[in-house]
C-alpha positions as CSV (number, residue, x, y, z in Angstrom):
1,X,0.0,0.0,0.0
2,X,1.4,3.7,-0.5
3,X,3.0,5.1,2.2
4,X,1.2,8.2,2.0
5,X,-1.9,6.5,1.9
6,X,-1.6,4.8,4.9
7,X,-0.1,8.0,6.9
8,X,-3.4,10.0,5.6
9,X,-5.6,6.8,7.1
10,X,-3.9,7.0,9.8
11,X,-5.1,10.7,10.2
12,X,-8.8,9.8,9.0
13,X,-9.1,7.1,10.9
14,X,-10.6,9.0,14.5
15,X,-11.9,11.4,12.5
16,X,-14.4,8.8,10.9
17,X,-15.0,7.6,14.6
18,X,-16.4,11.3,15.2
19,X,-20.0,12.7,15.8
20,X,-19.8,15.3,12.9
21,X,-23.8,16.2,13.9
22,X,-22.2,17.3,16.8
23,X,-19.4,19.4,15.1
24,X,-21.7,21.4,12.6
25,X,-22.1,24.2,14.8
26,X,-18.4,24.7,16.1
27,X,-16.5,24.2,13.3
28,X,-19.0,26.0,10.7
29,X,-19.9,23.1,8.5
30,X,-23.1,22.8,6.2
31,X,-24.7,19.8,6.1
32,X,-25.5,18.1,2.6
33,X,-27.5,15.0,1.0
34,X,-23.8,13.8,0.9
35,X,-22.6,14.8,4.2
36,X,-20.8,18.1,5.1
37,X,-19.4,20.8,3.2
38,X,-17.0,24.1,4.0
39,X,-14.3,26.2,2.9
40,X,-10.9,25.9,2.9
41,X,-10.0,29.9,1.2
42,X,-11.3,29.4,-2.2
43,X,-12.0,26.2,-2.2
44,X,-15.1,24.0,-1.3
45,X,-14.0,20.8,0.5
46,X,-16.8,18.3,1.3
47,X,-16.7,15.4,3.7
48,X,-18.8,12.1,3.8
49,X,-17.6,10.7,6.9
50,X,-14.8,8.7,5.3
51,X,-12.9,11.6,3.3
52,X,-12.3,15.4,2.2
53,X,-12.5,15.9,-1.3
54,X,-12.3,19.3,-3.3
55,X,-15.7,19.5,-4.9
56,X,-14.2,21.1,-8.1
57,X,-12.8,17.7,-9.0
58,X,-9.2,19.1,-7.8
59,X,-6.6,17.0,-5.4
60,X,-6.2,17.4,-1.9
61,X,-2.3,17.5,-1.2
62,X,-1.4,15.4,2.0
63,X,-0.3,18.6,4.1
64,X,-4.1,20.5,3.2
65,X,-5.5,17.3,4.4
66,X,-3.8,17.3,7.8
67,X,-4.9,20.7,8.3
68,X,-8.2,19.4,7.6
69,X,-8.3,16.4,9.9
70,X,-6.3,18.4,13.3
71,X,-9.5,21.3,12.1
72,X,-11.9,18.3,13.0
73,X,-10.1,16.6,15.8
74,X,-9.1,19.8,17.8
75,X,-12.9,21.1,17.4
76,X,-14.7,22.8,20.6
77,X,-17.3,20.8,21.9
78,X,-19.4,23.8,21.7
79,X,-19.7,27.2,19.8
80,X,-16.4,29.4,20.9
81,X,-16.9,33.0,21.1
82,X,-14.8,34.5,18.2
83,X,-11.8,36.7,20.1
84,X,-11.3,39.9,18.5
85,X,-7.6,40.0,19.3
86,X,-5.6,39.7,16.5
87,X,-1.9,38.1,17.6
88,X,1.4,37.3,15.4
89,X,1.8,33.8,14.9
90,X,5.4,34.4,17.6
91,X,2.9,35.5,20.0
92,X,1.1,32.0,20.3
93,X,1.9,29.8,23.6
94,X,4.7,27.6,22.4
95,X,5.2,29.4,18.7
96,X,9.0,30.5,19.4
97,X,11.1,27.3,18.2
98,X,8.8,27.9,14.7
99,X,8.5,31.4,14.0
100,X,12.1,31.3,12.1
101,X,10.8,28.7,9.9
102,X,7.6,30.0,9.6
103,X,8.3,33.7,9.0
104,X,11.1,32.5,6.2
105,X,8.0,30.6,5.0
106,X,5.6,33.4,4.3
107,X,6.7,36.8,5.2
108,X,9.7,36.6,3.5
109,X,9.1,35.0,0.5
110,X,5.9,37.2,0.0
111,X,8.0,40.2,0.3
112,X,10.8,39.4,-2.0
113,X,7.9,37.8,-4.6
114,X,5.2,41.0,-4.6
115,X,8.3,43.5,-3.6
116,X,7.5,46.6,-5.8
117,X,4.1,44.8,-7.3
118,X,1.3,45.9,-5.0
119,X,-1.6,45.6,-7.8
120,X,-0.2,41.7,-8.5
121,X,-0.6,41.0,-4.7
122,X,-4.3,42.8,-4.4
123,X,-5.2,40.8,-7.4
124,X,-4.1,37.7,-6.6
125,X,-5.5,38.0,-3.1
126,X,-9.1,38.6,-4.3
127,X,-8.6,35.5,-6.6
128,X,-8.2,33.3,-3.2
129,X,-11.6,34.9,-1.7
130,X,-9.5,37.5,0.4
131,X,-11.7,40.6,1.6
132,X,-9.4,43.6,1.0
133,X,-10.2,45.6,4.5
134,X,-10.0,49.7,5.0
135,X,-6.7,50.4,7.2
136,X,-4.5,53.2,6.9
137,X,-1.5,51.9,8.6
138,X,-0.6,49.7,5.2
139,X,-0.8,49.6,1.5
140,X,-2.8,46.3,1.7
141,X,-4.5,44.5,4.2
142,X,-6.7,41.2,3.6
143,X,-8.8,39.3,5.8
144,X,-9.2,35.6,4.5
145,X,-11.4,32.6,5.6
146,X,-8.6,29.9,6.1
147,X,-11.4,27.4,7.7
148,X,-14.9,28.6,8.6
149,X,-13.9,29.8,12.2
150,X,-10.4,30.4,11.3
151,X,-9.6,34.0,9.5
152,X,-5.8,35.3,8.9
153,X,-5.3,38.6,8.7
154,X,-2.8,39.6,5.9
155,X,-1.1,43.1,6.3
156,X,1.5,44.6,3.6
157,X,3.5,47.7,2.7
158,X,5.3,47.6,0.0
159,X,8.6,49.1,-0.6
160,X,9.3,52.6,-0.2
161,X,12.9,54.7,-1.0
162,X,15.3,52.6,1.3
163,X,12.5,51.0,3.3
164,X,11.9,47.4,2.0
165,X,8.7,45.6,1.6
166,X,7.3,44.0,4.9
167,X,4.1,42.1,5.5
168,X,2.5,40.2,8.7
169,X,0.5,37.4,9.0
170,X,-2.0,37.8,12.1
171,X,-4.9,35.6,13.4
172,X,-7.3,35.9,15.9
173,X,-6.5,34.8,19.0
174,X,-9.4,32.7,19.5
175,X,-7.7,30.2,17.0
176,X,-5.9,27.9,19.1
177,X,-9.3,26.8,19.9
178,X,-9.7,25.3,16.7
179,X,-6.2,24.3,15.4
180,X,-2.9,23.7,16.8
181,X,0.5,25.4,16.0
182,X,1.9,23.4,13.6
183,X,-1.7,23.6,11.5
184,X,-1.6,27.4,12.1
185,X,2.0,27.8,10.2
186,X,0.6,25.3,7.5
187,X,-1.9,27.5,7.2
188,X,0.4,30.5,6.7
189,X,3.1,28.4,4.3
190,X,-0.4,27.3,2.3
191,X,-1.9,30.9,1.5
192,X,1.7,31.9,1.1
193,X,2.3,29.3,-2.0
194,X,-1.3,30.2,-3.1
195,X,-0.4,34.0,-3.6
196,X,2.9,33.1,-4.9
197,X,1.9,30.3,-7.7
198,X,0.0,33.2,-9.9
199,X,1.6,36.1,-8.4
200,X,4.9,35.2,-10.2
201,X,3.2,34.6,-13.4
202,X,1.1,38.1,-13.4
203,X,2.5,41.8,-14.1
């Protein structure tokens, strides 16, 4: 049997042994004739009860599916009330042996891809479902549904005389509730590669 088959089993295995009635209110999900459906950024995954599949016919890559599977498994029992606090991903309990990795993962490479090519970002962040928010503090900010109760906040400025580009990946607080850290930075290294796979091609 492929190895990656079995390590993905190995994931969906305790999530097949869950309640998902119970888990459509916490985690966001809309119930189908054919189980569950939500949204992973711009994509519609659906669920029923043995596996995730993109509903536009495209692949799930092993590491999306993980996120997918922890999203299920680390689940609230009940409704948790969204925090308003928006935190850095170093500022997590625990985050500080990963935010090197994690910050060479996606604010780095965004800056060096979109350095000097602020309408390529904005576009390319509307194309992954990104709401482009009001705040004067940076050229573009972007809130984006990640999972249904899991938004990142993306903040950019772009380069300016000798200042260089800089951008910040925020989330709400309130997140750890529904993920845990290494599915948080997954999360950030996944909308980073999204923005970067067209954002390279475009003017």
């Amino acid at each position: 049997m492929d190895r990656q088959k079995i390590e993905i089993d190995e994931y969906m295995e305790p999530v097949r042994l869950k309640n998902i009635e119970e888990l459509i209110d916490p985690l966001g999900l809309v119930k189908t004739k054919g189980g569950y459906k939500f949204n992973f950024f711009d994509r519609t995954i659906g669920f029923d009860g043995k596996n995730f599949v993109d509903l536009s016919g495209e692949s799930l890559s092993l590491s999306v599916k993980k996120i997918l599977c922890r999203y299920f498994l680390h689940s609230p029992q009940m409704v948790v009330k969204k925090s308003i606090a928006l935190v850095t991903f170093r500022e997590l309990a625990g985050a500080g042996p990963l935010f090197s990795r994690f910050s060479e993962n996606t604010a780095k490479t965004i800056e060096q891809t979109f350095s000097d090519r602020l309408p390529a970002l904005e576009e390319r962040s509307r194309q992954l479902f990104g709401m482009v928010v009001d705040d004067a503090s940076y050229d573009l900010s972007v809130r984006f549904k990640a999972l249904p109760k899991v938004p990142v906040i993306f903040q950019f400025n772009d380069r300016e005389d000798s200042l260089p580009a800089s951008s910040t990946l925020m989330f709400h607080a309130s997140s750890e509730n529904y993920l845990d850290l290494k599915s948080l930075a997954a999360i950030g290294t996944y909308l980073t590669g999204s923005l970067i796979r067209q954002g390279s091609k475009s003017s």
